[in-house]
C-alpha positions, 0 to 999 in steps of 0.5 A, a space after each residue: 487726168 492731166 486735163 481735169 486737174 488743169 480745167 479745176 486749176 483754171 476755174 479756182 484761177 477764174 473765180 479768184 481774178 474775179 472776186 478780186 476784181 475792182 469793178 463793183 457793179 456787175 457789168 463794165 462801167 460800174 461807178 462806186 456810190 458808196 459815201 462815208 461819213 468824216 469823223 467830228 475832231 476830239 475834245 481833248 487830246 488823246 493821252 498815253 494808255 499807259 503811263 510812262 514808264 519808271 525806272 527799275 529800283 537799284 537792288 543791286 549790291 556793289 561787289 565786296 571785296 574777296 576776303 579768301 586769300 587767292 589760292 598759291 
């Protein structure tokens, strides 16, 4: 049992260290022949999605003097 579970935890080792492998080409001296293509400068510049930000309206009342007598 011990020796089944260490042959499926090499094989997932194995497949995982070769699908992350950097060589692309199948064989030992496989050369990237990808090409990508540079994006044209913008027009304008690029503006904010949103615009800025307001400040939240003073709602608040100021605080009124307390018209009860403390209690004694």
């Amino acid at each position: 049992m011990k020796k089944l579970v260490l042959a499926s935890v090499s094989a997932l080792l194995l497949l995982g260290v070769a699908a992350c492998s950097e060589n692309k080409g199948g064989g030992t001296g496989g050369t990237d022949n990808t090409t990508t293509q540079a994006t044209p400068p913008a027009s304008e510049p690029m503006k904010p999605a949103t615009p800025e930000a307001q400040p939240p309206a003073d709602t608040t009342k100021p605080a009124q003097p307390n018209s009860t007598a403390p209690a004694q």
